[in-house]
N, C-alpha and C positions, 0 to 999 in steps of 0.2 A: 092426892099424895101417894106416891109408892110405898106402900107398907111387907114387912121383910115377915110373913107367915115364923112364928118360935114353936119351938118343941118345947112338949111339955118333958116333965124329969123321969117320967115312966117311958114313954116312946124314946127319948134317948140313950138312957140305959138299956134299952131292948135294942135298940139298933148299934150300939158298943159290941154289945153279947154277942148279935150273929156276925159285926164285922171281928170280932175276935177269934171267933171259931173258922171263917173263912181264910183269917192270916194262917191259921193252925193247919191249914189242908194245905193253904198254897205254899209254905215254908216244906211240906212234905214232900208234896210234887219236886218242889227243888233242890233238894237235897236228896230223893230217889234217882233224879236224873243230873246230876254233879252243875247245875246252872246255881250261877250269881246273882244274889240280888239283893238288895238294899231299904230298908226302910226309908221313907223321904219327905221331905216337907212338914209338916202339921203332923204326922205321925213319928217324924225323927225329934222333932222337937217335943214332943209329947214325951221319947223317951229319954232325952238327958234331963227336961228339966222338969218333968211330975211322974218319970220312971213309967209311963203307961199314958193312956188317952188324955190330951188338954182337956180339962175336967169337961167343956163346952161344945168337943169335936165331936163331927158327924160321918168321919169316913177313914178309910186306911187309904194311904199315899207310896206309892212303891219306885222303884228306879233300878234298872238295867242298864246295862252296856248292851250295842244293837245284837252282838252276835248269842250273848245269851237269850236276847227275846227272841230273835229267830229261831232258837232252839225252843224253846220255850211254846213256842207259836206250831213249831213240826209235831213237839210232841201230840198237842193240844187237838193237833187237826187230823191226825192219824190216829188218836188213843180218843173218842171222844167218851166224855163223861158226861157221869148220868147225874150230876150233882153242878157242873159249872161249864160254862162255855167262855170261853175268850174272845174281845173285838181285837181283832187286831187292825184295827183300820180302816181295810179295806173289803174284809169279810163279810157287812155290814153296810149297804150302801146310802143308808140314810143317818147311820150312826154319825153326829157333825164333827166329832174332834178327831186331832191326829195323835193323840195320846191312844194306848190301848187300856181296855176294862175287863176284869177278868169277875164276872157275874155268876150271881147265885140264880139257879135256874127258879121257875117256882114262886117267886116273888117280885111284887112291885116298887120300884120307887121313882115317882113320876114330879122330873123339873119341870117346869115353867113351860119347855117348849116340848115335853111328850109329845101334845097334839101335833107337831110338825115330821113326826118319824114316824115310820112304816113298824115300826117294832112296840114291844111292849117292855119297856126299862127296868131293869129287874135291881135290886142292891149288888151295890159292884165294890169293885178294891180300883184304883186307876194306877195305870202304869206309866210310867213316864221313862221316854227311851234316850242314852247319851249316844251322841253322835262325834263322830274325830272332828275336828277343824284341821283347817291349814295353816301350813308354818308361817307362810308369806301375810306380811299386817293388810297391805293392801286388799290382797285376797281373801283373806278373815273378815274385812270387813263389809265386803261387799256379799259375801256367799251369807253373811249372817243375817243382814237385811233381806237380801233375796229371799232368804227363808220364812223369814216374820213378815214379809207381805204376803206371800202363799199360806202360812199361816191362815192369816187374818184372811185373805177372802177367801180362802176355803172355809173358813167360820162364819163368815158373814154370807155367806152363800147358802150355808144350811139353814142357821137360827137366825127370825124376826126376833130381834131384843125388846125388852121392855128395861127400861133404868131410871133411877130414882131422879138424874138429870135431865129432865125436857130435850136439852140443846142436844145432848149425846144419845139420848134415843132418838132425835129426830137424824143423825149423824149414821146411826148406824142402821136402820131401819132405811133410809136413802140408800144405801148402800149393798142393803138386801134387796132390795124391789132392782136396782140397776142391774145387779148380779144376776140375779133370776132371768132377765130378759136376754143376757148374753147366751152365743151357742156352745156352752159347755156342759159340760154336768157334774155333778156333786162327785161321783164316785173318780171322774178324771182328773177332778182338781187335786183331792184327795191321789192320788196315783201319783202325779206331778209331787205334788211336799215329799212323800215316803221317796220318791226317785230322788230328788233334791237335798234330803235330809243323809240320803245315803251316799254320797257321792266321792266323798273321802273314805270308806268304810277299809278299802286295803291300807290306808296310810297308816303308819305306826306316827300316832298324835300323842303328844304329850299335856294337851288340851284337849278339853271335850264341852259338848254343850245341849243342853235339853231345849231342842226347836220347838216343839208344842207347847213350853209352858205359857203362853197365849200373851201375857204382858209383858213380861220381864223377859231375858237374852240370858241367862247366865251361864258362862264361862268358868266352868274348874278343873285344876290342876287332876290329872290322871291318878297321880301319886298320893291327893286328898280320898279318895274312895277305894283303891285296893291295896294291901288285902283291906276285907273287909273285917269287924270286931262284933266281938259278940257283945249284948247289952241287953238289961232284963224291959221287956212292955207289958207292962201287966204281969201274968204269968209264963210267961211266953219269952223263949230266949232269940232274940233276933238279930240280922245283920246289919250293921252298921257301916258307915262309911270311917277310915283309916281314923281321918281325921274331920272327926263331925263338928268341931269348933270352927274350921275353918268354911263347909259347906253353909253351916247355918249364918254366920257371917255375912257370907253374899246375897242370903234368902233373906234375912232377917234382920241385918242389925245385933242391934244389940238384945239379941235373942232371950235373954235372962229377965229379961224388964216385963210384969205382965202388961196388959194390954189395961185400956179405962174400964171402970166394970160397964159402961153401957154400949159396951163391944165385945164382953164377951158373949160371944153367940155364935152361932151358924143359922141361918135359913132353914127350914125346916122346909122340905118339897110339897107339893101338893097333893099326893096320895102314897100313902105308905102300906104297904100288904107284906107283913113277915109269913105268909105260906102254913109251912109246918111247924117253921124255926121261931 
């Protein structure tokens, strides 16, 4: 039986601590270079409904618009620091997702498929990039699919899964072995979604959509995220999207409802190394 590795309440707290002090650098950075950016997911949520971390989360979740992270990305790679490196993708050619990670140098924290990368996985923040769509439905709906199949076997191309369902790791795991024998390679597939995801990027969209969030497609209104609001996470005053009622909605449901207590958790990685921090 697949069993889900828990954190104890000391290593969780300590790993709160340094992703709180990492939000506290990277809010600096962007606000020294006038870039946008949004708390997101599991962290957004953490701030309307427990004003700081879900008592149970293991990580900071972020969200850009693409031309800020581009900015974000120039700074990054022309100013490098001695304190944090940025994936943005493709910088990284074994890094498997198409989301970007903005990593604490110095320190470990190693998933499930570490052993599958060329790198050494350090505690990260993940960023998550919105993309324009198009006005036409037809076309909205095929460029969105397009994109969650590239997605997905850019993912399945990198990480051999293991999962708690037999049938689905045998699913996906098939899927990986097939990928691998094809003549592409990781870093071109990867190439291809970033080309793909950007493709409307001059249109003035009044819709937008985060391509890499791996399962789910979600679709939100432009006018739900800017401007952005200020809202306290902890101690720490951060940005918010206009209208975060509406964001968590699509993510979440009925977002106010906790969860059973034998869910709340997170996975706890299989080697954790805080460095100095």
């Amino acid at each position: 039986m697949f069993k889900s590795k828990r954190y104890d309440d000391e290593t969780l707290k300590h790993l709160q601590k340094v992703q709180k002090m990492m939000l506290k650098d990277f809010i600096k950075i962007c606000e020294e270079n006038d870039i946008t950016y949004f708390v997101n997911g599991g962290t957004l949520l953490g701030t309307i409904r427990h004003g700081g971390f879900i008592p149970w989360d293991d990580d900071i979740d972020l969200m850009m618009f693409r031309k800020d992270f581009e900015k974000l990305n120039k700074i990054m790679s022309e100013k490098p620091n001695d304190k944090y490196h940025l994936f943005n993708v493709l910088n990284e050619e074994t890094y498997p997702y198409t989301f970007a990670r903005f990593n604490l140098k110095n320190t470990l924290l190693e998933e499930f498929w570490a052993n599958q990368v060329d790198y050494k996985p350090n505690i990260f923040m993940d960023i998550f990039i919105l993309d324009n769509l198009p006005e036409n439905n037809m076309k909205r709906f095929f460029y969105k699919w397009r994109c969650f199949l590239l997605t997905q076997i850019s993912l399945h191309r990198s990480i051999k899964y293991e999962n708690e369902s037999k049938l689905k790791q045998f699913v996906q795991q098939g899927a990986y072995y097939i990928l691998k024998i094809l003549p592409i390679s990781q870093i071109s597939l990867k190439k291809r979604c970033v080309k793909t995801y950007k493709k409307y990027e001059d249109f003035d969209s009044d819709e937008v959509c985060d391509f890499p969030a791996l399962i789910m497609l979600p679709i939100y209104k432009r006018k739900d995220w800017l401007p952005p609001k200020k809202a306290k996470f902890e101690d720490i005053e951060v940005n918010v999207p206009n209208n975060p009622d509406a964001i968590l909605k699509i993510i979440y449901g009925d977002y106010m409802k906790l969860p059973p207590e034998d869910k709340r958790f997170r996975p706890a990685p299989e080697k954790i190394d805080f460095g100095e921090y």
